[in-house]
PDB file of N, CA, C and O in Angstrom:
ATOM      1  N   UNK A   1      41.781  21.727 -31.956  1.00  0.00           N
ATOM      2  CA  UNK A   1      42.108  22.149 -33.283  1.00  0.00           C
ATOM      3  C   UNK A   1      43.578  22.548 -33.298  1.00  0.00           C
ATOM      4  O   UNK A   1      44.016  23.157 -32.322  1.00  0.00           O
ATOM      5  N   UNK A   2      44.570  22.185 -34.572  1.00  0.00           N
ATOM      6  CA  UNK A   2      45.864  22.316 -34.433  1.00  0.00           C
ATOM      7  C   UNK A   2      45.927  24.077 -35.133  1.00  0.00           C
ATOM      8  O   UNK A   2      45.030  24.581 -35.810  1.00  0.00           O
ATOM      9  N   UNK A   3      47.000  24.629 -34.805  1.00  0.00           N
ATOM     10  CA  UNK A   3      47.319  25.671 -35.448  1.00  0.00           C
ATOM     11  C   UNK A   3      48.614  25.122 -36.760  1.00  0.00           C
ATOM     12  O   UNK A   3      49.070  23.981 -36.836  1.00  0.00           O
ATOM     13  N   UNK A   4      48.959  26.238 -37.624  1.00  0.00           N
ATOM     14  CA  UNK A   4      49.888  26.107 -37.930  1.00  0.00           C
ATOM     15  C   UNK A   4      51.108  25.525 -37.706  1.00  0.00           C
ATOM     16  O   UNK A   4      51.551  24.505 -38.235  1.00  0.00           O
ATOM     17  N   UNK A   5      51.763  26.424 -36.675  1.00  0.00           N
ATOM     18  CA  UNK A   5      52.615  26.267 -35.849  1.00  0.00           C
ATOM     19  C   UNK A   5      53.210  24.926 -35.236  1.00  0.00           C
ATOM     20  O   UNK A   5      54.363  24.533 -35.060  1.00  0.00           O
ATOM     21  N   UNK A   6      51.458  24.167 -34.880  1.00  0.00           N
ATOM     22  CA  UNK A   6      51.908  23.138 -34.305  1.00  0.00           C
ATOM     23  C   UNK A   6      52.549  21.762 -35.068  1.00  0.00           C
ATOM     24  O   UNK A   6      52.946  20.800 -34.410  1.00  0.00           O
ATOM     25  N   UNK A   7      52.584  21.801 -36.258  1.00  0.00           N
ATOM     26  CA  UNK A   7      52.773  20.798 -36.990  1.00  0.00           C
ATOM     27  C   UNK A   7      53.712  21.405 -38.118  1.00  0.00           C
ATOM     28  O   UNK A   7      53.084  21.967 -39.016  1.00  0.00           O
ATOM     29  N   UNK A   8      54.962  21.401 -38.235  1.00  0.00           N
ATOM     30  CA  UNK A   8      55.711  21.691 -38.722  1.00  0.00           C
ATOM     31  C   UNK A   8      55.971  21.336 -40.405  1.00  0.00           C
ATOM     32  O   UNK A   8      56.476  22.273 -41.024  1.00  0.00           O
ATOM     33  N   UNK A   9      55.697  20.158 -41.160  1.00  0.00           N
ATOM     34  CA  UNK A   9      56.021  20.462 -42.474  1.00  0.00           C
ATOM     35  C   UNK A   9      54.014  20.575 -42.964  1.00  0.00           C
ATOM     36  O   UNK A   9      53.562  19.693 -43.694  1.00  0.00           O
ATOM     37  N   UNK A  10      53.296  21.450 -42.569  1.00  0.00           N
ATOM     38  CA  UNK A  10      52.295  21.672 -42.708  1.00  0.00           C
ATOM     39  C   UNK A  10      52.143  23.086 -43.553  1.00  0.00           C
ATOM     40  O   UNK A  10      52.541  24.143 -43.064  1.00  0.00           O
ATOM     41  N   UNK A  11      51.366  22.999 -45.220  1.00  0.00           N
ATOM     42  CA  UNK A  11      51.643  24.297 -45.470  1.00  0.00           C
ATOM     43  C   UNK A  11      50.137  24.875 -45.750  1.00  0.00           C
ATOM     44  O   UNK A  11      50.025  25.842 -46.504  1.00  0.00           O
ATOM     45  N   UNK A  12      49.277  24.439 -45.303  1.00  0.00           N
ATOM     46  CA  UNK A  12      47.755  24.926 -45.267  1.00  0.00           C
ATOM     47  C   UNK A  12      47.707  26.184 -43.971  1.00  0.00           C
ATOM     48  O   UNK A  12      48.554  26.280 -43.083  1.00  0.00           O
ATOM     49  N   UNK A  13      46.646  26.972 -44.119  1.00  0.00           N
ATOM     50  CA  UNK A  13      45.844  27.549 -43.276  1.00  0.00           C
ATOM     51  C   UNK A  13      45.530  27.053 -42.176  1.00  0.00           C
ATOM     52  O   UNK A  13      45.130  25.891 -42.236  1.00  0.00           O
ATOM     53  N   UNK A  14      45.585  27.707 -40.800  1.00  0.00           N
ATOM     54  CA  UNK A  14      44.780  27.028 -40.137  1.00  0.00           C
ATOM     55  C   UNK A  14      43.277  26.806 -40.327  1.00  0.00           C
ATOM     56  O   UNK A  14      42.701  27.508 -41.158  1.00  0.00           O
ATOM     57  N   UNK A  15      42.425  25.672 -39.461  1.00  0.00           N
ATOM     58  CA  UNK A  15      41.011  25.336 -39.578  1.00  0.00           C
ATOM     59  C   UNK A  15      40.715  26.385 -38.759  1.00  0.00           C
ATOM     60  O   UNK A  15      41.269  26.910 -37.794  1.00  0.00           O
ATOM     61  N   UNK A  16      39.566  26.589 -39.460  1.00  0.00           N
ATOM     62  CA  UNK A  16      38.435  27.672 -38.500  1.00  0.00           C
ATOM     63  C   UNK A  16      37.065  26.477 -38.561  1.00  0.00           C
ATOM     64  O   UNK A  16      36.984  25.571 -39.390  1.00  0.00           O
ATOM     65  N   UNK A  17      35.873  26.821 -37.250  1.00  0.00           N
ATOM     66  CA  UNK A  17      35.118  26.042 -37.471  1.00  0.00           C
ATOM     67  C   UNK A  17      33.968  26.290 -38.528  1.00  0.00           C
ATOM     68  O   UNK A  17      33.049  25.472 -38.561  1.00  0.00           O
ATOM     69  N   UNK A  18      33.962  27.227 -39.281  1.00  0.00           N
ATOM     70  CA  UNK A  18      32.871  27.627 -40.447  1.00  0.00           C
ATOM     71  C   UNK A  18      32.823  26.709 -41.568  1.00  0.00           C
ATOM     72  O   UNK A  18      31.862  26.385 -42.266  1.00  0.00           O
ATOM     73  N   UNK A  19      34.686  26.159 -41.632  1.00  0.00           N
ATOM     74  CA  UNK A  19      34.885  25.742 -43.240  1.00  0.00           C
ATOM     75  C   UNK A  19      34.470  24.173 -42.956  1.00  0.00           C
ATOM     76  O   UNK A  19      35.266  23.396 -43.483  1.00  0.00           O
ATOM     77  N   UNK A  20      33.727  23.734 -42.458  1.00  0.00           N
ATOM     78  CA  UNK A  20      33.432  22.253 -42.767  1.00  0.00           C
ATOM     79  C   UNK A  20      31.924  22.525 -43.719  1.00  0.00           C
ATOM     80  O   UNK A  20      31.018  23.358 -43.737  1.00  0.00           O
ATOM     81  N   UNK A  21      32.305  21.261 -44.467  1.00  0.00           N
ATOM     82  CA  UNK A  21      31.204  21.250 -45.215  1.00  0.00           C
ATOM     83  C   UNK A  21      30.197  20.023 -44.850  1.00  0.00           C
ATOM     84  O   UNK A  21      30.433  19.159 -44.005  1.00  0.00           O
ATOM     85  N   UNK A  22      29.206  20.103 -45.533  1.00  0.00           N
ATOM     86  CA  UNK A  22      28.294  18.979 -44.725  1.00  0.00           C
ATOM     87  C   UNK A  22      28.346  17.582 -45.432  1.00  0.00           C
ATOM     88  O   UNK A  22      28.694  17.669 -46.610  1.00  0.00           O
ATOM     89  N   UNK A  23      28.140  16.592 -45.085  1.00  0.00           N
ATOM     90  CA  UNK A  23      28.459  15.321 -46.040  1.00  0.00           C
ATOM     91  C   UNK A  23      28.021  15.130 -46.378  1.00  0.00           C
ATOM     92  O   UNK A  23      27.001  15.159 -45.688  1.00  0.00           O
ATOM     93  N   UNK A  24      27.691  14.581 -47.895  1.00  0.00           N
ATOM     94  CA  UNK A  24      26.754  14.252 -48.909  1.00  0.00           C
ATOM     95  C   UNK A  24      25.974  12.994 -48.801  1.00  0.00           C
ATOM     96  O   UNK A  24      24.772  12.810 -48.991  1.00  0.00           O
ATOM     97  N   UNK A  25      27.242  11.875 -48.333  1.00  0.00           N
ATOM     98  CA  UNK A  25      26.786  10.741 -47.866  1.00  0.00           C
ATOM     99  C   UNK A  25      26.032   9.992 -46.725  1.00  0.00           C
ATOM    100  O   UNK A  25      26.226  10.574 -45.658  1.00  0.00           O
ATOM    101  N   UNK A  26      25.213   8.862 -46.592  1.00  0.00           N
ATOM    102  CA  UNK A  26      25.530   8.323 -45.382  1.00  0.00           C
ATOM    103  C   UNK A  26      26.282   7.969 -44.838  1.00  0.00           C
ATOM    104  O   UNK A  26      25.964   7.953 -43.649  1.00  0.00           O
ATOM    105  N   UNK A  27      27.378   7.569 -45.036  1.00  0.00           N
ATOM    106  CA  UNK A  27      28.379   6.850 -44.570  1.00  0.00           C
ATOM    107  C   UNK A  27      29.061   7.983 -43.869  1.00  0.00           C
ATOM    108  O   UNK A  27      29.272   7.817 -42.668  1.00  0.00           O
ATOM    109  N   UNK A  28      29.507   9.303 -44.517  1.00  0.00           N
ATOM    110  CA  UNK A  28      29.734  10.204 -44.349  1.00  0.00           C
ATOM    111  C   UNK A  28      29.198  10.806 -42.899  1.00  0.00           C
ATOM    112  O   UNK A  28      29.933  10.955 -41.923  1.00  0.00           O
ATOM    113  N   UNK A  29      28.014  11.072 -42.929  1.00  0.00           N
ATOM    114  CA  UNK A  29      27.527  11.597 -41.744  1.00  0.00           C
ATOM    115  C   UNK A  29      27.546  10.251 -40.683  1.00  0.00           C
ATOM    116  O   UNK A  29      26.934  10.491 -39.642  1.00  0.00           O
ATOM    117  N   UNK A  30      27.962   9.287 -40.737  1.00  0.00           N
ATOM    118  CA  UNK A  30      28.304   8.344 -39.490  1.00  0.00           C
ATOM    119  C   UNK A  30      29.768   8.705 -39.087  1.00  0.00           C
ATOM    120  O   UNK A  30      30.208   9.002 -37.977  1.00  0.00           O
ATOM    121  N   UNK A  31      30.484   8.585 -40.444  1.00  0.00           N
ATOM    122  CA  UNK A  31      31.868   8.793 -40.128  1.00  0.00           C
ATOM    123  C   UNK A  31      32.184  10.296 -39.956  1.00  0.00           C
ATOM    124  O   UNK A  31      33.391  10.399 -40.175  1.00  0.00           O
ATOM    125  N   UNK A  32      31.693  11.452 -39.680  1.00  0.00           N
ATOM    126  CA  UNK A  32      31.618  12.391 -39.473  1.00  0.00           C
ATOM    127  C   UNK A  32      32.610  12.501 -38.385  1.00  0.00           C
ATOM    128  O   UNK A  32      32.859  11.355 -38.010  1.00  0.00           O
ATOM    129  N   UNK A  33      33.391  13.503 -37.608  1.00  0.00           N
ATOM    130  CA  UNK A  33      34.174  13.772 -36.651  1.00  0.00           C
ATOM    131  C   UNK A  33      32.922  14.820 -36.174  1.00  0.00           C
ATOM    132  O   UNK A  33      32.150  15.410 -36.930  1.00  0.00           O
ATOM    133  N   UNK A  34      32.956  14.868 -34.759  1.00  0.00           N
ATOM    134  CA  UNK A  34      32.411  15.689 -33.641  1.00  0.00           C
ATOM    135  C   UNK A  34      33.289  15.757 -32.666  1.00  0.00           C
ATOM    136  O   UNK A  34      34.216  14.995 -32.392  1.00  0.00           O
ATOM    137  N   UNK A  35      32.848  16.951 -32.042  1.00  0.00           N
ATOM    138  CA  UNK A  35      33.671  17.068 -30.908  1.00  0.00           C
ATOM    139  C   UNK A  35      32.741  16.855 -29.781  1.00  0.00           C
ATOM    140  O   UNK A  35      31.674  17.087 -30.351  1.00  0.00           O
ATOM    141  N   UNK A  36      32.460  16.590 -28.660  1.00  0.00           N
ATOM    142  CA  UNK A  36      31.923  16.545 -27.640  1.00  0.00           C
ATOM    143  C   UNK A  36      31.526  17.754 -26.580  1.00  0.00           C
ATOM    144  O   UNK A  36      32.546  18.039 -25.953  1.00  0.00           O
ATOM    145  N   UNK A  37      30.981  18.147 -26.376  1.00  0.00           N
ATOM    146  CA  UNK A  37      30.400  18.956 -25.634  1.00  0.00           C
ATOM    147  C   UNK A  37      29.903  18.737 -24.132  1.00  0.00           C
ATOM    148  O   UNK A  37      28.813  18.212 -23.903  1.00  0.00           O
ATOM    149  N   UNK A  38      31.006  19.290 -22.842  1.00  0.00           N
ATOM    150  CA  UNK A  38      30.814  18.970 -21.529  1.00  0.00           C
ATOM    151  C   UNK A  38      29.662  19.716 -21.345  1.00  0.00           C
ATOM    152  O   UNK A  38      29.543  20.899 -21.665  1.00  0.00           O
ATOM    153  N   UNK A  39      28.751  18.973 -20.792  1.00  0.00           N
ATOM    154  CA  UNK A  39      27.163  19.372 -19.876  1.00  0.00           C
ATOM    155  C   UNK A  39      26.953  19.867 -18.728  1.00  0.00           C
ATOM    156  O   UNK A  39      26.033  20.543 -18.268  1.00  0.00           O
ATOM    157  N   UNK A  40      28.163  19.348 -18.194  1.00  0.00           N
ATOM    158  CA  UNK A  40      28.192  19.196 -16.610  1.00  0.00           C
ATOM    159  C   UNK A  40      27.273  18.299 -15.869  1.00  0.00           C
ATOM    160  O   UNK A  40      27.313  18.343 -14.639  1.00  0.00           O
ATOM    161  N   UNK A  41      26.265  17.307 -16.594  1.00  0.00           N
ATOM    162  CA  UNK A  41      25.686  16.643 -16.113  1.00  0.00           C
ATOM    163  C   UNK A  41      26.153  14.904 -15.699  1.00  0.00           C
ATOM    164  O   UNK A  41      26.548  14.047 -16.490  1.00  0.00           O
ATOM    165  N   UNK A  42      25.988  14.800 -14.508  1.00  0.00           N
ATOM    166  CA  UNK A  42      26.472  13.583 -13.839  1.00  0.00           C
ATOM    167  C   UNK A  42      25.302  12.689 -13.844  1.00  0.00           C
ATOM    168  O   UNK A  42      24.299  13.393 -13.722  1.00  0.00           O
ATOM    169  N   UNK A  43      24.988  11.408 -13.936  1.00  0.00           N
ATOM    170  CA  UNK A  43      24.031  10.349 -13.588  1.00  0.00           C
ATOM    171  C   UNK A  43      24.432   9.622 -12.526  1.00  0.00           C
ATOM    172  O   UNK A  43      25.268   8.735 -12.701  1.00  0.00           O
ATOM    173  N   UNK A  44      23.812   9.922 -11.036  1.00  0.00           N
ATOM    174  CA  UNK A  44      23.851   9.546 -10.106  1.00  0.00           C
ATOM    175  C   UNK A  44      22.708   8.037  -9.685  1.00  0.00           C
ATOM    176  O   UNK A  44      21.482   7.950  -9.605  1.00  0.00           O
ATOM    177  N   UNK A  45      23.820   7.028  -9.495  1.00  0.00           N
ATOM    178  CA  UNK A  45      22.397   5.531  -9.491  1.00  0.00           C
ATOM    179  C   UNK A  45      22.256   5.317  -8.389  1.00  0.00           C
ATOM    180  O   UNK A  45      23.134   5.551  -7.557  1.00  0.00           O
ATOM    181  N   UNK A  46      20.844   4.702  -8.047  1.00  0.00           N
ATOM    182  CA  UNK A  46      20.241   4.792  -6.809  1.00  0.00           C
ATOM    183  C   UNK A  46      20.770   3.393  -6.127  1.00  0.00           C
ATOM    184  O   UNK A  46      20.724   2.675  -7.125  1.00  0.00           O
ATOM    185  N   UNK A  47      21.168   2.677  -5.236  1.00  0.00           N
ATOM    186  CA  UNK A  47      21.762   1.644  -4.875  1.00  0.00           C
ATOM    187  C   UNK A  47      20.904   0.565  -5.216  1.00  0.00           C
ATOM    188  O   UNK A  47      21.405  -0.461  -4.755  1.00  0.00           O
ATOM    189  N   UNK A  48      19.840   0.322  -5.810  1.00  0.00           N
ATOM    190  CA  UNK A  48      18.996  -0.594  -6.670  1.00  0.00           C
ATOM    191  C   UNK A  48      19.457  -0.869  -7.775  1.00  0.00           C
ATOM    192  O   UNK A  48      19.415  -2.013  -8.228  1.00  0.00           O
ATOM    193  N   UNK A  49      20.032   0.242  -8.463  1.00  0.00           N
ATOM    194  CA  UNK A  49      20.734  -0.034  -9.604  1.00  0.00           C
ATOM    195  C   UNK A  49      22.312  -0.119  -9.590  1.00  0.00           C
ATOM    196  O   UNK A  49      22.933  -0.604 -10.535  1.00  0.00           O
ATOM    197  N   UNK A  50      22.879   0.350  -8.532  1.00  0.00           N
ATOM    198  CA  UNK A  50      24.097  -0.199  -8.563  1.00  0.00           C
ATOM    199  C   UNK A  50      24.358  -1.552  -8.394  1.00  0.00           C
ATOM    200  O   UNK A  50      25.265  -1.991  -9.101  1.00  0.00           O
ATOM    201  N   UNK A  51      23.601  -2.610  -7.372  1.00  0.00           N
ATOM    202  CA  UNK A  51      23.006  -3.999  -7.173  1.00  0.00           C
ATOM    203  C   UNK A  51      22.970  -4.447  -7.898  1.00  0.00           C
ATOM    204  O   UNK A  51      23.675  -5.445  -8.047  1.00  0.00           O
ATOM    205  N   UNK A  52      21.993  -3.945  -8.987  1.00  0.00           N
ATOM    206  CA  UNK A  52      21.482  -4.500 -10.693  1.00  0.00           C
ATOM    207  C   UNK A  52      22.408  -4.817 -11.382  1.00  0.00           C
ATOM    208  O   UNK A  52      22.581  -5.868 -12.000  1.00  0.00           O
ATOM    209  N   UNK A  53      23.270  -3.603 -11.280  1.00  0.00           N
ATOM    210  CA  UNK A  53      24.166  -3.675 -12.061  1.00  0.00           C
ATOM    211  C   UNK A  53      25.959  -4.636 -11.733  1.00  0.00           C
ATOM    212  O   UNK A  53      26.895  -5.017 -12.436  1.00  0.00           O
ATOM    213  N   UNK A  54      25.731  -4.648 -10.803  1.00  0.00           N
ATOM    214  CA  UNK A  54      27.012  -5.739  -9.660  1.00  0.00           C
ATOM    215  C   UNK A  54      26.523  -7.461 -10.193  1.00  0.00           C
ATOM    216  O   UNK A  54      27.335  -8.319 -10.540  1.00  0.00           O
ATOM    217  N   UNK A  55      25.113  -7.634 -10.143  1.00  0.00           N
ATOM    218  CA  UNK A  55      24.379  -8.471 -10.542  1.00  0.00           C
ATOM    219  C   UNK A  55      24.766  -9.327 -12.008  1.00  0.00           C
ATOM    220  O   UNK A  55      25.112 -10.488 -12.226  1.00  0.00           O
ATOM    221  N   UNK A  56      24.466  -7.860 -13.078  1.00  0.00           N
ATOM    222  CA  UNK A  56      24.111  -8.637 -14.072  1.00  0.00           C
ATOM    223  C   UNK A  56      25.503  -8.664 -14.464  1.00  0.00           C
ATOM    224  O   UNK A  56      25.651  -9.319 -15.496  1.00  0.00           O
ATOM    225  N   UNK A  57      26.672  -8.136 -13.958  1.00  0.00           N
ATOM    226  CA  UNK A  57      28.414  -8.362 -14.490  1.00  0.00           C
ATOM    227  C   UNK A  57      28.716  -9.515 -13.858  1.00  0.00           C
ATOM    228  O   UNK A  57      29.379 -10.276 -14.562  1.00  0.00           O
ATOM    229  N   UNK A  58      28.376 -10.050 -12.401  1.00  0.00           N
ATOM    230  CA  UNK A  58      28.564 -11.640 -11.963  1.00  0.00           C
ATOM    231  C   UNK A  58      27.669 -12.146 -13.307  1.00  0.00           C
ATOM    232  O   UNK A  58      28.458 -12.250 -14.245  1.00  0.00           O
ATOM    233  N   UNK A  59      26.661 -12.403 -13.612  1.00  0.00           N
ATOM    234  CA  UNK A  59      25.847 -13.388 -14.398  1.00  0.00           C
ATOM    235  C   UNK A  59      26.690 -13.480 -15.783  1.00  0.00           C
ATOM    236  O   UNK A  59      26.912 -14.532 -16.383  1.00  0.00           O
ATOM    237  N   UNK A  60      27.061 -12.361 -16.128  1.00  0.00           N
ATOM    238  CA  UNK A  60      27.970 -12.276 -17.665  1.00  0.00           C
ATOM    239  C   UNK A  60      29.389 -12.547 -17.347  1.00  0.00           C
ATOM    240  O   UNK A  60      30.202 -12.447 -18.266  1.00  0.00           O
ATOM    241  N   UNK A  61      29.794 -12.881 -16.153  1.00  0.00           N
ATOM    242  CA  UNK A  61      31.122 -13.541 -15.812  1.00  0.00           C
ATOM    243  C   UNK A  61      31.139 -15.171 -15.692  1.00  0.00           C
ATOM    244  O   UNK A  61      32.004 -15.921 -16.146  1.00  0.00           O
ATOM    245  N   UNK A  62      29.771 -15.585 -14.845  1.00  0.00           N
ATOM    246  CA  UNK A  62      29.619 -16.347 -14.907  1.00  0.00           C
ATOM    247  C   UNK A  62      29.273 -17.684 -16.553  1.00  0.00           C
ATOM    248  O   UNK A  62      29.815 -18.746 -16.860  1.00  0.00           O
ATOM    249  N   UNK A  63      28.135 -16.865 -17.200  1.00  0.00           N
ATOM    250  CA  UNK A  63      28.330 -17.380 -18.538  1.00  0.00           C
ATOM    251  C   UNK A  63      29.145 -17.501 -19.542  1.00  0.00           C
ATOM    252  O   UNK A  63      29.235 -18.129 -20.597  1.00  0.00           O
ATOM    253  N   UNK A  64      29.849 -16.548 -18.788  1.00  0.00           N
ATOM    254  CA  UNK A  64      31.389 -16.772 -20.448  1.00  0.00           C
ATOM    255  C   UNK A  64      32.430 -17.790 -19.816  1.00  0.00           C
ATOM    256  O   UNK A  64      33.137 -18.468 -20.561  1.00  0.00           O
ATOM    257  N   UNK A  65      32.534 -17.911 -18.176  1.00  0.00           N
ATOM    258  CA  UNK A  65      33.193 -19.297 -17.733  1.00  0.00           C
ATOM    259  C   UNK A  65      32.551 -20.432 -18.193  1.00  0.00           C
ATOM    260  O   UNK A  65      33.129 -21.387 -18.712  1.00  0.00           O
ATOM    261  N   UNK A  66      31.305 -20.334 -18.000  1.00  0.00           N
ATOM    262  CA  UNK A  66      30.968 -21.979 -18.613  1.00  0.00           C
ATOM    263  C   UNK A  66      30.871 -21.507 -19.710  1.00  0.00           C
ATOM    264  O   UNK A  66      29.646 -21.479 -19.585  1.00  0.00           O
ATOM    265  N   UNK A  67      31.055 -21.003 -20.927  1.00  0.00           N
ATOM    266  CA  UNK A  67      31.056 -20.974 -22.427  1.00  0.00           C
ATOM    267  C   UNK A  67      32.475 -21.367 -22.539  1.00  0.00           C
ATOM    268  O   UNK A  67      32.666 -22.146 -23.473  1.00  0.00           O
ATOM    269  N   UNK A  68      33.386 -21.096 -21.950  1.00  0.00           N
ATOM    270  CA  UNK A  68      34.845 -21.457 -22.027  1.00  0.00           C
ATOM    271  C   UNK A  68      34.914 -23.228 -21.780  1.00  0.00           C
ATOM    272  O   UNK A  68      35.198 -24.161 -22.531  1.00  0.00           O
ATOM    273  N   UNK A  69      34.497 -23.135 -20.323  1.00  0.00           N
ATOM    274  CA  UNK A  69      34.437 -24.610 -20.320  1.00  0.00           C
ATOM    275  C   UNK A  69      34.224 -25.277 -20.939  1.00  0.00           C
ATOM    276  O   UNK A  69      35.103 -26.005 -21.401  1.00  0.00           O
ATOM    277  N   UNK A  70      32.612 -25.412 -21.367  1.00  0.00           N
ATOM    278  CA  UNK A  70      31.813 -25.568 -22.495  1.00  0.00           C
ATOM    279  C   UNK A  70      32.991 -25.791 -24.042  1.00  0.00           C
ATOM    280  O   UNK A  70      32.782 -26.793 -24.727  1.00  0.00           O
ATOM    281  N   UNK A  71      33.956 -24.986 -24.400  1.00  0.00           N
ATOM    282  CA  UNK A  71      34.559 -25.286 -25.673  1.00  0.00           C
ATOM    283  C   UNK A  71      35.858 -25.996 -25.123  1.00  0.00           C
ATOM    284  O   UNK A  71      36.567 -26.611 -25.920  1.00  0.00           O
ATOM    285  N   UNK A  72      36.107 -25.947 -24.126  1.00  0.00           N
ATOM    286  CA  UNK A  72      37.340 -26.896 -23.407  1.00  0.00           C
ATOM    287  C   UNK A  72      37.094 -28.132 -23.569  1.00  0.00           C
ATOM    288  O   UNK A  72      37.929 -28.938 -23.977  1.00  0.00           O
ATOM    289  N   UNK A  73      35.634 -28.471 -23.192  1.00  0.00           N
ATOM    290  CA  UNK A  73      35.451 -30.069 -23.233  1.00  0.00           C
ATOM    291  C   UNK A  73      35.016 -30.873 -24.708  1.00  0.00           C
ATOM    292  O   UNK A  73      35.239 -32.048 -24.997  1.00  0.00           O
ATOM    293  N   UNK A  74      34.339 -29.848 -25.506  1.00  0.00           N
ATOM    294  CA  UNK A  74      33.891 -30.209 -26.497  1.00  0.00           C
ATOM    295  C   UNK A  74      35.546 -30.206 -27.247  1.00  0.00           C
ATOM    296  O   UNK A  74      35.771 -31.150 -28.004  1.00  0.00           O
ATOM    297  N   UNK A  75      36.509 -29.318 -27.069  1.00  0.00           N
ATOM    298  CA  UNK A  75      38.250 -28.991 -27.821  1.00  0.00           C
ATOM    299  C   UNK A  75      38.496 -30.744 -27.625  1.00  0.00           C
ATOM    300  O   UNK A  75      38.302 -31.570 -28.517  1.00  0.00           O
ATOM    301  N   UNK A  76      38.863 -30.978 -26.534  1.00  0.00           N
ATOM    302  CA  UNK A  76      39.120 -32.604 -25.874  1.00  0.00           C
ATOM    303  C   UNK A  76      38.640 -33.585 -25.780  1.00  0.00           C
ATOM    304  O   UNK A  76      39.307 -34.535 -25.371  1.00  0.00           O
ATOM    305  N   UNK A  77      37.324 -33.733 -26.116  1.00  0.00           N
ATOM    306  CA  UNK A  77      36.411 -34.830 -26.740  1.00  0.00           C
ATOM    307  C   UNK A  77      36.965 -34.739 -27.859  1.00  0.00           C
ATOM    308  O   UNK A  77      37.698 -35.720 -27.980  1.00  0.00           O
ATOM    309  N   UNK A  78      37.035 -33.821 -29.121  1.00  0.00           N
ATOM    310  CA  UNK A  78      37.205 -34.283 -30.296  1.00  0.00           C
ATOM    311  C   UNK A  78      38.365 -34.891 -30.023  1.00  0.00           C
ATOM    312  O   UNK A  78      38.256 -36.112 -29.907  1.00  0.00           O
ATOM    313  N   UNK A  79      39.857 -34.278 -29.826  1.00  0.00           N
ATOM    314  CA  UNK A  79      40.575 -34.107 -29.925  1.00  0.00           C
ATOM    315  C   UNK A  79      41.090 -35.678 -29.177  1.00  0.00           C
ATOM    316  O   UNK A  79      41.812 -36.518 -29.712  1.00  0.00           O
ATOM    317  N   UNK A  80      40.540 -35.739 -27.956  1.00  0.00           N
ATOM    318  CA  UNK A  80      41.005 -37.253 -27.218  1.00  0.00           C
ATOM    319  C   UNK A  80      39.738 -38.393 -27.712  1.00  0.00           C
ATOM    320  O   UNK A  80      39.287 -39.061 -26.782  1.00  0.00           O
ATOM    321  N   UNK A  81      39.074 -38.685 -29.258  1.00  0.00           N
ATOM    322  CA  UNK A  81      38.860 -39.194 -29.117  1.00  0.00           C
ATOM    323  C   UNK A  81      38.979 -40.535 -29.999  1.00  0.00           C
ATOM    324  O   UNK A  81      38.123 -41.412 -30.115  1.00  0.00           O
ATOM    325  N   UNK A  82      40.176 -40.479 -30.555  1.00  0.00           N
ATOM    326  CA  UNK A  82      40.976 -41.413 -31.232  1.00  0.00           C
ATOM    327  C   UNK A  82      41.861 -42.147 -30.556  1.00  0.00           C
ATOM    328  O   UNK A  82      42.634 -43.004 -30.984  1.00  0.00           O
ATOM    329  N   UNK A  83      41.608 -41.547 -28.898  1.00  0.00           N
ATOM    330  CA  UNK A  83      42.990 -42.247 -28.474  1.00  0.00           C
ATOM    331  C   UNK A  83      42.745 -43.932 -28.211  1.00  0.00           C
ATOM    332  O   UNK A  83      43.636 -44.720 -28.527  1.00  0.00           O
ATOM    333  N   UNK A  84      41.797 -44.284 -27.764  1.00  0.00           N
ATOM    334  CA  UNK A  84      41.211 -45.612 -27.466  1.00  0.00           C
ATOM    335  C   UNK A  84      41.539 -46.659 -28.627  1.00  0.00           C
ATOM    336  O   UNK A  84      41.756 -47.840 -28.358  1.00  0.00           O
ATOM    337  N   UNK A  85      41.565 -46.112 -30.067  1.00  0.00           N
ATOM    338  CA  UNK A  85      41.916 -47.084 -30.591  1.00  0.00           C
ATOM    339  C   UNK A  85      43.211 -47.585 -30.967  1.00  0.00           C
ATOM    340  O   UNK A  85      43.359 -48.559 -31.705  1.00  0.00           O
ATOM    341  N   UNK A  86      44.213 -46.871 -30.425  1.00  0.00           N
ATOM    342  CA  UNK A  86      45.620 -47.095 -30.870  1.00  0.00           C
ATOM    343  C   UNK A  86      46.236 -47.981 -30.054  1.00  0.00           C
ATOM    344  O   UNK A  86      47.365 -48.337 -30.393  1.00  0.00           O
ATOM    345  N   UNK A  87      45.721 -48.472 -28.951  1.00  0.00           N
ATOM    346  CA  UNK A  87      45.852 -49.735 -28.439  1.00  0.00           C
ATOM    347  C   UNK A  87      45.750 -51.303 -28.905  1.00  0.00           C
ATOM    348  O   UNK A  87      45.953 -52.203 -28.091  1.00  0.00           O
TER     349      UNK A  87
END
């Protein structure tokens, strides 16, 4: 939270956390600002799931290379395939 001070052609009050009001909208309460709150809680993965997870980032590396490929060849088929007749 900024103070006064910190923002110089600023001529409001500082925020306290009481004065928020609640949002009327949906949209509103999505777009809402929060602040986050440390837990101190860590999620420690068991080496089954670190595996899993090493796993399924090769497989989603692997499919977006051949999706690339995949639009490389289909780009150059269209693209080279007028050339045959200009002979």
């Amino acid at each position: 939270m900024l103070d006064k001070g910190q923002i110089r052609d600023w001529e409001g009050a500082p925020e306290t956390k009481g004065e928020a009001t609640a949002p009327r909208s949906i949209a509103g309460r999505i777009m809402e600002g929060r602040e986050a709150v440390p837990t101190g809680e860590r999620v420690i993965l068991t080496p089954e799931q670190v595996n899993a997870r090493k796993r399924r980032g090769q497989w989603l590396a692997l499919a977006l290379f051949a999706f690339v490929i995949i639009v490389f060849v289909l780009t150059m088929s269209k693209v080279g395939g007028g050339l045959p007749e200009r002979m």
